[in-house]
N, C-alpha and C positions, 0 to 999 in steps of 0.2 A: 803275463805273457813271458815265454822263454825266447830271450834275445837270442841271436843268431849264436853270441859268445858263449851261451852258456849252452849250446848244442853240441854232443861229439859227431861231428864231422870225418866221413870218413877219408884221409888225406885233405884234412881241414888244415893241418897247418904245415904243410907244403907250398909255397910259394909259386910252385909250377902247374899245380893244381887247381886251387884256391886263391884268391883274393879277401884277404877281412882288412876294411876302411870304412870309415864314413861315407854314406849312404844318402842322397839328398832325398827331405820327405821324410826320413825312418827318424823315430821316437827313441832311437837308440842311440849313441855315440858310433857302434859298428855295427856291420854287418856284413854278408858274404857271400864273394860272386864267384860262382862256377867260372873256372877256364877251360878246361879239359878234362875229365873223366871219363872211364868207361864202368868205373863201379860209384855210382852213386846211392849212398845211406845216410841218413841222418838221424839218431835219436835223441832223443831230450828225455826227461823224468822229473817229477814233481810231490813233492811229498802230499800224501792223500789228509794228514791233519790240515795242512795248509786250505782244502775244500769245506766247503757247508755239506753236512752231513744230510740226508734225504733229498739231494739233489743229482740231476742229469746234468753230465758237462757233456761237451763236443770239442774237439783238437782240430784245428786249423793251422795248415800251413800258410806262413803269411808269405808272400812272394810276388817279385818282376818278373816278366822277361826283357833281359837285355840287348841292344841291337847287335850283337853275336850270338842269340839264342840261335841253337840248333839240334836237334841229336833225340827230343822228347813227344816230337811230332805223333800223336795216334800209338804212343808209347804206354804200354802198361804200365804203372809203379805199383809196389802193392807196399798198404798201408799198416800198420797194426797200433792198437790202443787196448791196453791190459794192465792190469794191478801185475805188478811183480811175484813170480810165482807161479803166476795160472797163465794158460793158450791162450787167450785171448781171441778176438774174430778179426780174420785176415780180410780184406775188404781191395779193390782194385780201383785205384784211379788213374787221373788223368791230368799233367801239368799244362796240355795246350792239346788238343782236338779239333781236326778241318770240321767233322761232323759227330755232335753228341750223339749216342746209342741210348736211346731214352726205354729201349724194351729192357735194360739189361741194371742191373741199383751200380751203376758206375758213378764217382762221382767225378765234376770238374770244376775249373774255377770260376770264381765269381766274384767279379769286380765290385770294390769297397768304396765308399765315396772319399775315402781319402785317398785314391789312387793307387793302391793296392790288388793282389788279387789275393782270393784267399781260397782253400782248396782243403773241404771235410774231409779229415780221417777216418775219425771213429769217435764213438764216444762210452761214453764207463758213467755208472751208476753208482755214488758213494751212499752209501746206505747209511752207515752208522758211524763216519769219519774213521775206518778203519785205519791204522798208524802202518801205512806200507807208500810203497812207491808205483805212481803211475807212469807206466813208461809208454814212448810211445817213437814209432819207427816206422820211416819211410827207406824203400829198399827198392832199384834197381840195376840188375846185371844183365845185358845180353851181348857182352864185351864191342857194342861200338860206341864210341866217344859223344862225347856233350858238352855244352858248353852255355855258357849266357843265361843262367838261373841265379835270380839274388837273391838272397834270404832275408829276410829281417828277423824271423820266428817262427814260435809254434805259441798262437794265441790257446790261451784254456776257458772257456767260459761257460755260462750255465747257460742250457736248452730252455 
């Protein structure tokens, strides 16, 4: 898993921004709470030797909402998970939804039994431990403000 520290954060380390502290629950030391945004991005990247070769991984953001959540309601985000180098497949989710759109491959969260919720990106197929970097980036702008998203990561794991 990529701890919240080891993500770039976009105006991650603005204090007017962002929040990174300990986290109660998180398996990490820190992590990081939206205070105000209106451009929220996050990617992380993970070296592809670091994976087993002829396997399917899936990116999950790991995340709360905080009692200031506000701003992601029925909000697009759109996700991407790709080897460094190539397009990759852009995919559109969802940090919080009044009502899922079950016609449409949106995806949204879904609560972990550790108290968590966790929220599919995308996922990549390492074929033959290729030696490159899987990046992976969550992205949105439609300049109005946000707030109360805590991070702890972006878990990697096999399908």
């Amino acid at each position: 898993m990529l701890a919240a520290g080891d993500l770039a954060i976009t105006w991650g380390d603005n204090p007017h921004y962002w929040s990174r502290n300990s986290i109660e629950d998180s398996r990490f030391p820190e992590g990081a709470e939206l205070l105000s945004v209106c451009w929220f991005e996050i990617n992380g990247s993970i070296s592809t030797c670091k994976l087993s070769s002829m396997t399917r991984y899936k990116a999950y953001l790991v995340f709360k909402l905080g009692a200031r959540f506000y701003g992601f309601t029925n909000e697009r985000v759109e996700a991407t998970v790709r080897l460094s180098g190539t397009e990759g497949l852009q995919r559109t989710v969802f940090l919080h939804a009044e009502v899922e759109d079950v016609q449409n491959d949106y995806r949204y969260p879904v609560e972990r039994g550790d108290g968590w919720l966790e929220l599919e990106l995308g996922e990549y197929f390492n074929e033959r431990g290729e030696d490159g970097q899987l990046e992976i980036r969550i992205f949105h702008f439609d300049g109005s403000w946000k707030r109360g998203v805590i991070i702890e990561g972006i878990e990697i794991r096999p399908n």
